[in-house]
N, C-alpha and C positions, 0 to 999 in steps of 0.2 A: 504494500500500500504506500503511494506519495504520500507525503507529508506538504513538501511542497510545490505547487504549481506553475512556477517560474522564478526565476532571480527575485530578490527582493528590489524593491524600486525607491533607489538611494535619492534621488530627486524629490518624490513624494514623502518619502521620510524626512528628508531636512526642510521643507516648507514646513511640514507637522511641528519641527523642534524650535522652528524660529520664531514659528506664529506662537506656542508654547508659553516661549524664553520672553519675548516680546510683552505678552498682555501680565506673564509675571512681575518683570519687571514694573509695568505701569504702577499694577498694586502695590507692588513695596515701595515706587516712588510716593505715590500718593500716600501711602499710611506715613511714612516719614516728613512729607510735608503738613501733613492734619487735617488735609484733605478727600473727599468722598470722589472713588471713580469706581462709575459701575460696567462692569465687563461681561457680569453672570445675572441673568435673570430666573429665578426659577419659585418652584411653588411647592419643593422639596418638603416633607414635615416635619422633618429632623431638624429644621431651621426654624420653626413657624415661630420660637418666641422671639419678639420684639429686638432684644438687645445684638439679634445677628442681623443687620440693617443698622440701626443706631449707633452703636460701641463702633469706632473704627476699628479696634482691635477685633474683634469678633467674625466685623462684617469682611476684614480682610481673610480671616479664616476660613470664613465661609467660602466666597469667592476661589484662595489659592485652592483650599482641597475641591472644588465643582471642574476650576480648569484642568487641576492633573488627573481626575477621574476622566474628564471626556478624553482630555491627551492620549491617558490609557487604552481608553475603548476605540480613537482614531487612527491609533499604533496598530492596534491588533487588527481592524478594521483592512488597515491598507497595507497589511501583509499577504504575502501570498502563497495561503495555505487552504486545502483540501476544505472545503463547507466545516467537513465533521469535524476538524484540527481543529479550527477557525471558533468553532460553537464553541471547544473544551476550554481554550485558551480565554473566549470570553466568558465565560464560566468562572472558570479559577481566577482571575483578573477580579472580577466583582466582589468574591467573596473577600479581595485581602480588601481591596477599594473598601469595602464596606466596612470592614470590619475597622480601617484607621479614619473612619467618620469620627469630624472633633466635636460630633455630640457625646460620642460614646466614652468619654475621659470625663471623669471629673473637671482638671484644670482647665478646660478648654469649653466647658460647657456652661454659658451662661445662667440655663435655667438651674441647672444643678449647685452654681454658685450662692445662687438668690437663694436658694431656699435653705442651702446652708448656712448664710447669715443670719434669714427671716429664723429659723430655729434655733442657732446658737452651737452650729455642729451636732445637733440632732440627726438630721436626716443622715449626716455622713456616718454618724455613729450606728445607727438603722442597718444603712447601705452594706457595712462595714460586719454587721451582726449576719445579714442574710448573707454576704459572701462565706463567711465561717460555719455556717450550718449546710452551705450546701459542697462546702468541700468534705465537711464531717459525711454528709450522703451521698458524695463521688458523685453529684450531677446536678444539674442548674435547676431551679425550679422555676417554673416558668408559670403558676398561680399559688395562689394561697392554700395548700395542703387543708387547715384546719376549718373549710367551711364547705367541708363536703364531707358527709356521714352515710354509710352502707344501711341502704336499706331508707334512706330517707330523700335524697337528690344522687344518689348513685347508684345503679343497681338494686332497682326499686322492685324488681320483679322476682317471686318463687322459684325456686328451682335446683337441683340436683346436677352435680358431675358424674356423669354415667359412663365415659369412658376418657383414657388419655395415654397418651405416647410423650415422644421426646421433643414434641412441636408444637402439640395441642392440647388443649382439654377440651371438651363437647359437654356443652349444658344443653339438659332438656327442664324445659320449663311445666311448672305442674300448671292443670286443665284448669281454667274456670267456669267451664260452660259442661251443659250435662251430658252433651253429643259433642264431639268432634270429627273435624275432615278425616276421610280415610287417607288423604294424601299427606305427609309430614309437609311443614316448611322449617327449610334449612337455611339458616342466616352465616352469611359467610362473610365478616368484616374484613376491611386492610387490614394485612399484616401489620403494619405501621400505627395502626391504634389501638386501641383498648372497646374491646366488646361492647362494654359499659355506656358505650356512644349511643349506643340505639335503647337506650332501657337507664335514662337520669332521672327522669322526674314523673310520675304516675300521669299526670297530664299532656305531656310531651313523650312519652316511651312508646318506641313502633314495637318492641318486645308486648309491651304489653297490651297495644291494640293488637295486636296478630294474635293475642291468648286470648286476650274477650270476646274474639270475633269468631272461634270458637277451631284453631289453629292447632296442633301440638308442633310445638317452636321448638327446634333444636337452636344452639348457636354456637359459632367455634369461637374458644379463647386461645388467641396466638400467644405461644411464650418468649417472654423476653428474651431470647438467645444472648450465648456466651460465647466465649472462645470457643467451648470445644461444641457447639453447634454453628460451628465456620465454616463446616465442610462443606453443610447442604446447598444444592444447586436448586436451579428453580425445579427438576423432576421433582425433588423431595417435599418441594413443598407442595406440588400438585398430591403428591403420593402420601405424604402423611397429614398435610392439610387439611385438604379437600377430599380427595376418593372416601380418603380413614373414614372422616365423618359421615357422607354420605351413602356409605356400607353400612355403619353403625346404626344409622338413623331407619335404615330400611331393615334392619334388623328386629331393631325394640318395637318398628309399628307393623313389620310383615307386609309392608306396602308395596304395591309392584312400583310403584314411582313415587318421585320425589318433586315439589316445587323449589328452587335453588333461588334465594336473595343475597347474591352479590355486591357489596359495598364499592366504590372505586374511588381511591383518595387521589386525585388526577389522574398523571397514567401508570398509576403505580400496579395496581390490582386488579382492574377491571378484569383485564385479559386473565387472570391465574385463577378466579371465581366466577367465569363466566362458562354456563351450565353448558351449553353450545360446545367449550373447548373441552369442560368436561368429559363429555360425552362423544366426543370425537377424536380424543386422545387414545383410546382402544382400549382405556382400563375397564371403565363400565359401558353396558349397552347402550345403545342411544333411547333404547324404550323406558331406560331407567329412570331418565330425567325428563320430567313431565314436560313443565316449563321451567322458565329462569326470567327473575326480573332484577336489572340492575340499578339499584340504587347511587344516582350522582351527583349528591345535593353541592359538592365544589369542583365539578369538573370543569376545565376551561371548555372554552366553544369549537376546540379543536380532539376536544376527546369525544370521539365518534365511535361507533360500533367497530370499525374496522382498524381507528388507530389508537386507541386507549391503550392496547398493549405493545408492551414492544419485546415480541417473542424472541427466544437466545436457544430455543432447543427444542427439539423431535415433535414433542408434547404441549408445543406454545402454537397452537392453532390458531389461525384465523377466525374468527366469532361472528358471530351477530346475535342479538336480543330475540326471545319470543315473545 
């Protein structure tokens, strides 16, 4: 495979560096004069409080880090590399770009300034507390752990672990209704989250409309993998993921088929719980799977039946919805 498509074009690279060099210059001129020159317009939110406009110092921050981010992305832009190269390099580019955003520092961050005044070193001390607790838990937390309770806003819904492997656990949810479909439905979230998605709050949980509606709900809980579940490739998760469960499921209801609800966190999943590829991987019959319906409440407009997955192996079929 090329990597690259032609010479690099040293001409268009040094206009890039000089227009660059140029409009930085301006900015450090002007901040050293005490003067405002504006070069970057944008409506970025990471800048939305006041003092990055106002504060010359700030607005200059703002400004230099907006021109070497685009610099960045016109660098990689007018290199000449293979599409796929091209997409990875802007990829990786972004994530460091992002990551040296001078929101994201204390000293460099206006609002975070302010309100370490307005408190007295309060909030730093806060900031400072939730860093230490989540290095004590080896991972960043990214909500408030302590306002969510099992059984009240999480995982609101009945139910038993009736079987599990080295990938999964399978909940089957107990009946509320006094008949039930002879056909199970099987709820299959992304790997990438937490089951407990579709079953948070008794008003809000598709778990538990699917039980009152007089449903017997299986659903797979994916486990957090570790090192030494590194190995598995996407087979394994079709094979101990998906099939396991939907063996199991036709098992405990004796049913000649199954209805398959598919979750798709963009184009992460769609394609590995879509009943279609299921079923046309040659592990189980195709009469097995009744229907399949795909749930895609954040897919972009480009995850479509045909491109949500992006298959790597034997058993990563081409799909479509029933």
């Amino acid at each position: 495979m090329r990597l690259f498509t032609a010479p690099p074009d040293l001409e268009r690279n040094s206009s890039l560096q000089a227009s660059y060099l140029d409009q930085q210059t301006k900015l450090w001129t002007a901040l050293l004069a005490g003067r405002k020159e504006s070069l970057v317009e944008d409506d970025d939110r990471r800048f939305a409080a006041r003092e990055w406009r106002e504060n010359p110092y700030f607005d200059y921050l703002r400004q230099s880090y907006l021109l070497a981010a685009k610099y960045i992305e016109q660098v990689i832009g007018a290199a000449p590399l293979e599409p796929a190269a091209k997409e990875r390099a802007l990829f990786a580019a972004r994530q460091w770009v992002d990551a040296m955003c001078p929101a994201n520092f204390a000293a460099t961050n206006p609002a975070a300034l302010r309100a370490a005044l307005d408190t007295k070193g309060e909030s730093l001390a806060r900031g400072m507390a939730n860093l230490l607790a989540d290095a004590s838990k080896g991972r960043i937390s990214q909500t408030d752990e302590t306002a969510f309770a099992l059984g009240r806003n999480i995982a609101t819904t009945p139910g038993e672990v009736v079987y599990e492997n080295d990938l999964i656990q399978l909940i089957q949810y107990r009946p509320r209704t006094e008949e039930v479909a002879k056909r199970p439905l099987v709820m299959i979230p992304p790997c990438i989250n937490k089951y407990y998605i579709l079953d948070l709050q008794p008003e809000n949980s598709f778990v538990g409309y699917a039980v009152d509606s007089g449903h017997t709900v299986f659903m797979v809980s994916w486990r957090n993998v570790g090192p030494e579940q590194g190995h598995y490739g996407w087979d394994d998760y079709l094979e101990l993921g998906v099939f396991s469960a939907l063996r199991v499921a036709q098992e405990i209801t004796t049913a000649i088929s199954r209805s398959c609800s598919p979750a798709c966190a963009r184009t992460i999943s769609s394609g590995l719980t879509s009943s279609t590829t299921i079923c046309s991987a040659g592990s189980l019959p195709r009469s097995t799977c009744s229907t399949g319906t795909r749930t895609a409440p954040i897919c972009p407009a480009r995850c479509t039946a045909t491109t949500c997955a992006t298959p790597t192996s034997k058993t990563s079929c081409a799909f479509r919805t029933h």
